[in-house]
N, C-alpha and C positions, 0 to 999 in steps of 0.2 A: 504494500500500500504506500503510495505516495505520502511524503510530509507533507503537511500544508501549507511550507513555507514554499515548498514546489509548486503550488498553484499561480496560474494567472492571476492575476489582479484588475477589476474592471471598473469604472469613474463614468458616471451619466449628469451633465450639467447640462439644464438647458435656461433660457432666456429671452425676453420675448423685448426687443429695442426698438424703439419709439425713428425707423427711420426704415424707407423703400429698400428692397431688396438686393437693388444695384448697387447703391450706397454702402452697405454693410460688406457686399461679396469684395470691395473696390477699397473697402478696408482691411479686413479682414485676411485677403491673400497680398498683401504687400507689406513687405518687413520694419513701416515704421508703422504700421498697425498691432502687425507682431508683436514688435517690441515695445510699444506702449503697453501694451496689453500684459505683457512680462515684468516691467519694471515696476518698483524700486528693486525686484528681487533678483530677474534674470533678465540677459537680453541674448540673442542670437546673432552671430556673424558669418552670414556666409562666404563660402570659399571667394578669391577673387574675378572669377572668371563668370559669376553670378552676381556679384555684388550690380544694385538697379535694377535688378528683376521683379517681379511679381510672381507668385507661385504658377498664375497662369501661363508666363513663359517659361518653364519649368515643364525637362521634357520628361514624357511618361515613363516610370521604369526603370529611366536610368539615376543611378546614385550619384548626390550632387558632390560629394564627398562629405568630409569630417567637418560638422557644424558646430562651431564653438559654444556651449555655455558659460555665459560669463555672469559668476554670482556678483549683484552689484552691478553689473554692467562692467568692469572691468577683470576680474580673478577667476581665472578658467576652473572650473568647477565641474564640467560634462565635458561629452560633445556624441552629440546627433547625427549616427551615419544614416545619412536622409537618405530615405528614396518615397517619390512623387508615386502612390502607385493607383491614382484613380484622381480627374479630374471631372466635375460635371455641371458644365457652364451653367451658371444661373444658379446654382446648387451646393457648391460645393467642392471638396476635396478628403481624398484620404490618404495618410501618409504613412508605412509600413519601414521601419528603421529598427536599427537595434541601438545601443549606447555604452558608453564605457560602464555604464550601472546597470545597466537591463540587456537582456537577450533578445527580448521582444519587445517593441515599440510602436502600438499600433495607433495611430487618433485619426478619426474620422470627423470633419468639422462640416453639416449639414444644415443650408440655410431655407427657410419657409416663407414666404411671402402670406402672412394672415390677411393684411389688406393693404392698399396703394403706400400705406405709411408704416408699416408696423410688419414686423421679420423674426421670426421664431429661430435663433442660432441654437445647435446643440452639438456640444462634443458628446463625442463617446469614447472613454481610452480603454487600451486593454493592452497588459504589461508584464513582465515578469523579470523578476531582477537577478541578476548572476549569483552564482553559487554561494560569492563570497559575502554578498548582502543579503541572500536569503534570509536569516534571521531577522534583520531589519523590515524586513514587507512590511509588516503592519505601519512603521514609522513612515517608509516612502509611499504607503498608499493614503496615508493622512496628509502627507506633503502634495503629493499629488492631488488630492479633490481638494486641498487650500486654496492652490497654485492656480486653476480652474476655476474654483468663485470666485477668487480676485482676477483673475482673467474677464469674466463675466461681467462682473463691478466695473470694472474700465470699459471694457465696453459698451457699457451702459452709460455712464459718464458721459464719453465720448458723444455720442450721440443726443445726451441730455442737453449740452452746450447751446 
């Protein structure tokens, strides 16, 4: 029988932000959206050869390389071997990665259009952390759905302005 520190780990945030669906997708996959959405605590830096991109020019499948997490926004703390592996215009994205802490790294970020003004974002993540943090799961899956309501919180914010 499996330990239970072997199991996945799964995070469902969802939100419902006061702005058209354009708006939020035109946020939401471009990196100082990201990164607002991260900070004070993390920010992400992509490789250079991506740096200016928006997730939608981000091609399917392929791995963008080693994506720095920077605790604070400067002190490497992670880093996200990205790969893009579903885009769907209007809609969303999912991103299938592993990490220096995780084996699996899956988040799925799906936007809804309720009405002309109003967009239902929902992450889903689902994760599992290397051997050597297993113990720790329960801490990193409390960090994780923190990380995600403040994620939400901003961008709510964002759009409150």
């Amino acid at each position: 029988m499996a330990h239970p520190s072997d199991r996945f780990h799964t995070h469902t945030q969802r939100t419902v932000v006061a702005a058209p669906v354009d708006l939020v997708l035109e946020r939401v996959t471009s990196m100082d959206g990201i990164n607002d959405e991260l900070m004070p605590y993390l920010k992400m830096r992509l490789p250079r050869h991506h740096r200016g991109k928006t997730i939608a020019d981000m091609e399917i499948g392929q791995p963008l390389g080693k994506v720095p997490l920077l605790f604070g926004g400067f002190l490497p703390l992670d880093y996200d071997d990205l790969t893009l592996a579903e885009l769907t215009p209007g809609r969303g994205f999912r991103e299938a990665s592993s990490m220096a802490s995780m084996t699996v790294w899956r988040h799925a970020r799906t936007l809804t259009a309720l009405s002309p003004t109003s967009t239902e974002v929902v992450d889903e993540l689902d994760f599992r952390p290397r051997l050597p943090l297993r113990p720790l799961a329960p801490l990193l899956a409390l960090f994780v759905a923190n990380l995600f309501r403040h994620r939400h919180r901003k961008l709510l914010a964002h759009f409150a302005d």
